[in-house]
N, C-alpha and C positions, 0 to 999 in steps of 0.2 A: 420315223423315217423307214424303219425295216419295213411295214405295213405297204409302204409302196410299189408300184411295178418295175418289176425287174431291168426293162431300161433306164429306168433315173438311178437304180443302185450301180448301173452301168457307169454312168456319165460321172458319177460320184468317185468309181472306181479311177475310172482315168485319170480326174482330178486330182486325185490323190498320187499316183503312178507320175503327174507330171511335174507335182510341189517335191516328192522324194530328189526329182533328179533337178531340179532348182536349187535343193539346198545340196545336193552331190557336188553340182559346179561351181557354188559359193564356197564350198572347201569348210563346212562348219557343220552346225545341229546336231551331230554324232558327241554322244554323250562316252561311250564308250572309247571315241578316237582319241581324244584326250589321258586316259588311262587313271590309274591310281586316285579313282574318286572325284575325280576334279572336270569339271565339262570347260570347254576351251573358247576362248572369245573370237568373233568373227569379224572378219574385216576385212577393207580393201585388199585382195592382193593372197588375202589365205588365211588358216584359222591357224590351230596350234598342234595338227594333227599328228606332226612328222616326231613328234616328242610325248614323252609319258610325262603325263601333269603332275604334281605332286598333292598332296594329299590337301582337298579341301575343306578340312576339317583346319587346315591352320592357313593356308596359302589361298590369294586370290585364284581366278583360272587362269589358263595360259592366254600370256597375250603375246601376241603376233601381229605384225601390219604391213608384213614386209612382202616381195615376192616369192611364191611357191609356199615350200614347205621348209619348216623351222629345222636343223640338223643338231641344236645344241642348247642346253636350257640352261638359263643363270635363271639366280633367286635374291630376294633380299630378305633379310631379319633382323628383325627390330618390335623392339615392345610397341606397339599399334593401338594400345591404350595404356591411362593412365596419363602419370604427370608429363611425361614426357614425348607424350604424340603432338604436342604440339611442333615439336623439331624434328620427329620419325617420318611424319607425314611429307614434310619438304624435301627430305633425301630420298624416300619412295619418290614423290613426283619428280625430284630432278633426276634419277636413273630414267624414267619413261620418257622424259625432253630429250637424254643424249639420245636413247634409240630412236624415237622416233625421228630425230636429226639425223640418225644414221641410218636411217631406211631399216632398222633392224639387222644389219651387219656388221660383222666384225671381220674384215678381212677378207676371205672366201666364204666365210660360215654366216650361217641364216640363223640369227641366236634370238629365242622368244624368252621372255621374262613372267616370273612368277612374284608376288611381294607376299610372303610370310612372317606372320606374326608369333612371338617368341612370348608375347603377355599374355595373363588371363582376366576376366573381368572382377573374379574373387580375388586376383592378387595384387588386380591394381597397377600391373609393373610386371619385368619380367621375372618370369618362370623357371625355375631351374628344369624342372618336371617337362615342360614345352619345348626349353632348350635341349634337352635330351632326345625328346622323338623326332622333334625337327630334323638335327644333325642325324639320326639315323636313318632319315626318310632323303634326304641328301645323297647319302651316304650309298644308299641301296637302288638311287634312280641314276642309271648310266648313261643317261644325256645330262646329269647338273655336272657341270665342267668347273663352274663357280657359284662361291656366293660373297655378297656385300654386305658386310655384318662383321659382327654385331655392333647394337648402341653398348652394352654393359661388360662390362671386363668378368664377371662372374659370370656371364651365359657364354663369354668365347671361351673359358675356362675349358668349360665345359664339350663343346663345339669343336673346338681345335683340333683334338686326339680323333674323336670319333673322325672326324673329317681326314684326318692323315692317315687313318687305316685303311681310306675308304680304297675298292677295286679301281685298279688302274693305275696307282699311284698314288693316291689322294684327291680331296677335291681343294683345288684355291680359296683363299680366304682373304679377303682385304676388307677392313676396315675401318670407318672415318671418323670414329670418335673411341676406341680403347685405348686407354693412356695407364692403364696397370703398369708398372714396368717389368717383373717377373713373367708375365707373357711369352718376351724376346731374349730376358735376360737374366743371367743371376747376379750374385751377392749380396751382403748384408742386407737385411729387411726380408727377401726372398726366404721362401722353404727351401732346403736343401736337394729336394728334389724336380724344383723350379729353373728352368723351363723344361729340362729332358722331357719331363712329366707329359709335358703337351706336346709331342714329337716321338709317341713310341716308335714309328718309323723307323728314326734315325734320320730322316729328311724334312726339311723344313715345309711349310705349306701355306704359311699365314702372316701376311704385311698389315703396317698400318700406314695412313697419314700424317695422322699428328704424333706430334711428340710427347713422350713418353711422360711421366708423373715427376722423375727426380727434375725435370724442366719446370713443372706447374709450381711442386712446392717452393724450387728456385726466387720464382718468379714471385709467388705470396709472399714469401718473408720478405724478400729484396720492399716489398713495397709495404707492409705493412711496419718495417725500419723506418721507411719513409714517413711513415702517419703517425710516427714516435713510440710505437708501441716497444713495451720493455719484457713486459712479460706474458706470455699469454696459458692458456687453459684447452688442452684440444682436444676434442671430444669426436669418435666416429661410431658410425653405423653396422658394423662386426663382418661387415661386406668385402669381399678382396677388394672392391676399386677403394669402400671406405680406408679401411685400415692401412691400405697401402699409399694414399695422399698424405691420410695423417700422419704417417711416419715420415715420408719424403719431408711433408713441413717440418714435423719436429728437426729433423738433422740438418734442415736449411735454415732456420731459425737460429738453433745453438751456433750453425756459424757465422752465422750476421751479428750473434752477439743477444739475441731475445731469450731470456730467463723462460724455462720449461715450468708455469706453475704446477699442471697437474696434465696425464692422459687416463683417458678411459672411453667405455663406449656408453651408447647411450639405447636402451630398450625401444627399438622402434614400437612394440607392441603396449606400451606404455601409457596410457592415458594423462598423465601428468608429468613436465622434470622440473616443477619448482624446487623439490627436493635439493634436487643437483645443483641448479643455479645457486641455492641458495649457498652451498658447502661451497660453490665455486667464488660465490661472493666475499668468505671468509678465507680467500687467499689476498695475493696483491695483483692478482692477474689484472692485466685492463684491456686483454683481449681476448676473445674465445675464436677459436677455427673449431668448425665443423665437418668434419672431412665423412662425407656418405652422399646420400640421394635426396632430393625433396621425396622422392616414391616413400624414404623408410621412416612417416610420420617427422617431414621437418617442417612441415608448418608449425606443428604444435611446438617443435624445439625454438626457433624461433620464438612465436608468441611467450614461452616460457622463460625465454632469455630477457624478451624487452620486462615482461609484467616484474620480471625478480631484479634483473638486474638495471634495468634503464633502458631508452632510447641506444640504438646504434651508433647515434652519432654523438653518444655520453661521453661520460667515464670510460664505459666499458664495450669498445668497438665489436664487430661481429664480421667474420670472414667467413666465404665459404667457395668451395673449389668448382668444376664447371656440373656436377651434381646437382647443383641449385642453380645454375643460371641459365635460366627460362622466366620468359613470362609469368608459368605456373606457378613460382614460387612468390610473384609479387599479388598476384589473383588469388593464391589459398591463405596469404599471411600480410593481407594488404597492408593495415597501418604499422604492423609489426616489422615487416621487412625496413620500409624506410631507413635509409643511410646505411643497410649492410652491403657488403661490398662483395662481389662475385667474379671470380678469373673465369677465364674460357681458353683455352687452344685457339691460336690465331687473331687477324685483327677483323676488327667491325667492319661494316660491310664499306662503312665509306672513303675506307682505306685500302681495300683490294683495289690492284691494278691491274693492266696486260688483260690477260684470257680471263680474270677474276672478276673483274669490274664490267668488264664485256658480258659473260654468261650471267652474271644480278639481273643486268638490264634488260637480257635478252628471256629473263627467265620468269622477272616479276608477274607479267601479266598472268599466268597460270596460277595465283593465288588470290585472285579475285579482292583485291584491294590489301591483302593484308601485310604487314612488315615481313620481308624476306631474311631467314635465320640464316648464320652463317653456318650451320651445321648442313644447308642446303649445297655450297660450294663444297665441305668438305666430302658431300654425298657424291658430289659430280666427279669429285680427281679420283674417289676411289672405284666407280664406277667406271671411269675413262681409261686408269691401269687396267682393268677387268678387262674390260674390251679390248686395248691396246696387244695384253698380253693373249688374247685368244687368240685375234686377228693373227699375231705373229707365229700361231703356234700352228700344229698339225692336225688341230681338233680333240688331241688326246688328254684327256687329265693329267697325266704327269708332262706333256710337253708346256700344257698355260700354267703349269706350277713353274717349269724351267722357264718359262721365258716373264712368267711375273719378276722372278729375282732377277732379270735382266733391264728390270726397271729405270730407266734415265729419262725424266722430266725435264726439260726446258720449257722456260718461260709457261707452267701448267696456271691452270684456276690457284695452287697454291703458291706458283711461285717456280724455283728451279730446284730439283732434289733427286737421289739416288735412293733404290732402297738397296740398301745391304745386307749383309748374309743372315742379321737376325731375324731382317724382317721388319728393321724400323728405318725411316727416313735419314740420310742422311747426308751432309754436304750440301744441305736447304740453307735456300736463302726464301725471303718474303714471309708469308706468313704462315708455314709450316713451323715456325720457329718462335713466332711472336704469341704473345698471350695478352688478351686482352683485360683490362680491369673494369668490372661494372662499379654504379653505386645503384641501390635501386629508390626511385622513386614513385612515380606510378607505373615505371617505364624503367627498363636498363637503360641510362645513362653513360658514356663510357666518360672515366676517367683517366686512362691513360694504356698505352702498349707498351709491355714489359720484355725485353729480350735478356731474358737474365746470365750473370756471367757465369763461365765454366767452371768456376772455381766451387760456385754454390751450388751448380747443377751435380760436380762430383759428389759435394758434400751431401747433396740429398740422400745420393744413393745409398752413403751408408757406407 
């Protein structure tokens, strides 16, 4: 082309001078307008330019769809691979349905979203190492006002602090599935220096949805009484969420009256626990809990529980808390899972009412035939505080921090609830409250919704 005569390098030129201001009034193609590594997605209406992106070495680009330019950037995080993208994925897509329902507003403010990955592919799960730069790269970009996260109670551990120091106040934190209960709270079970820890502040930053762990283990023992279990054997994954269900169950267990045969944890990095089952077999236990993640090798605990000890639906039953209840746990441990039995926070999908049962309906078709998670609803209320509490605010990170704790839900996707000062739900009715029990078969099964009493739920605590 250069070889040619200086008029057609002419014509070329122009061409080129009239595609630059094409993509100028498209509001997009600028790799640098986006900022912090990350090139910005284009779209009706405007791209993502009004906002520094965050780093796309973990974060999709900015997306935007809304009119002009963007003034405020939320993000979401969540492990994006691994066992439990099968559920991450539906709470990334249902934040994108409310915005896009929402033109991209919140109120007066034009807020474009980022979905950030908190997994790695060598780890399978998330990251402590990822959850750290994440929340720093949050932390240091003064358009994220919010985020929706975490799935793992050990990556908001994490996340929390950094996020409560962040300039301006801190940055908000809501999320739809941490049920640690040290988090929001202390006593018994907690480190002594749980929750201050996460609040060097001095000011609160970070809500969840569901409720909290002393409710789940509440809810496990309440029903595993029910399936006559006397004594059981409980074994976790040395994780805060692990260790912290395992305990909730043990304390809710002794006071239902269920015999403690043994606790301990179990080597995720392990290749084998026939070992274990087997010493577990030389008690009288005739149940085991599991309290961790399918992510920390529970396929194999499983398969090692049926091979030593039985079928699940034996002698010698098998629980396990919302950790394992995914699909992925019945897909990595197919014949083996059969008849264990798995809680979750909230009820099944075909028991959401009101705004709940409304946004399934309205949501299904974006997953292209497949079963809709309830971890997708839990994605949406915490997604919709987000936005609620931005909307109400002045744009400023510390004012969507005040007006999150300002939180009052009526008739939401979960139901009706307040959040209160710790930062956990409360005065919920619906299914902020309830916990669902799987059984698995080829397929979660539910067997029953458990709203356990207060009595158990204190005793969990400890």
């Amino acid at each position: 082309m250069i070889s040619r005569k200086h008029g057609w390098l002419s014509v070329l030129a122009l061409l080129v001078a009239v595609l630059a201001l094409i993509a100028a009034g498209c509001g997009g193609g600028d790799d640098e307008g986006g900022g912090g590594g990350g090139a910005t997605t284009e779209a009706a209406g405007g791209g993502g330019e009004g906002v520094e992106a965050l780093p796309s070495s973990s974060c999709t680009a900015v997306e935007y769809e809304g009119e002009g330019e963007p003034d405020l950037l939320i993000a979401s995080d969540f492990p994006l691979q691994g066992s439990s993208r099968t559920q991450t994925i539906q709470i990334v897509e249902a934040i994108r349905y409310l915005l896009e329902e929402s033109n991209f507003k919140a109120g007066d403010h034009n807020v474009a979203y980022q979905s950030c990955d908190d997994s790695t592919a060598q780890a399978g799960k998330w990251d402590s190492g990822k959850c750290s730069t994440n929340a720093q790269a949050y932390a240091s970009n003064e358009d994220v006002v919010g985020v929706i996260g975490t799935f793992n109670s050990g990556c908001a551990a994490i996340e929390i602090p950094v996020l409560n120091q962040a300039p301006g106040g801190g940055v908000a934190m809501v999320s739809p599935a941490n049920t640690y209960v040290c988090l929001t709270e202390g006593g018994p079970g907690c480190d002594a220096t749980e929750p201050d820890k996460y609040y060097p502040s001095g000011t609160r930053n970070y809500a969840r949805v569901v409720a909290h762990d002393a409710y789940q283990g509440a809810a496990v023992a309440e029903f595993a009484q029910e399936q006559g279990v006397k004594s059981v054997y409980i074994l976790n994954d040395k994780e805060a969420y692990g260790l912290g269900v395992a305990t909730n169950f043990r304390n809710a267990a002794e006071a239902v009256g269920i015999k403690i045969a043994g606790f301990e944890a179990w080597d995720p990095k392990a290749s084998s626990y026939e070992a274990l089952f087997r010493k577990i077999g030389g008690t009288d236990a005739d149940a085991v809990f599991l309290g961790g993640l399918i992510d920390e090798n529970g396929a194999q605990v499983i398969k090692d529980k049926v091979a030593v000890l039985g079928p699940n639906d034996g002698e010698v039953k098998l629980f396990a808390p919302d950790g394992f209840t995914t699909q992925q746990t019945i897909d990595e441990a197919p014949e083996a899972a059969a008849g264990m039995f798995m809680s979750v926070a909230g009820v099944p999908i075909d028991e959401f009412k009101g705004k709940g049962a409304e946004f399934a309906e309205a949501f299904k078709p974006r997953l292209g035939g497949k079963e809709i998670d309830p971890y997708a609803i839990y994605g949406a209320q915490a997604a919709q505080i987000m936005l609620d509490a931005i909307a109400a605010s002045d744009g400023s990170r510390a004012d969507v921090i005040a007006k999150l704790f300002e939180t009052k839900v009526t008739d939401g996707y979960l139901g009706s609830f307040e959040i209160n000062e710790n930062g956990d739900p409360s005065g919920a009715e619906g299914a902020v409250v309830g916990f669902t029990i799987y059984k698995a078969t080829d397929k979660l099964e539910t067997v029953k919704t458990v709203a356990p009493k207060q009595e158990n739920v204190d005793a969990a605590r400890g």
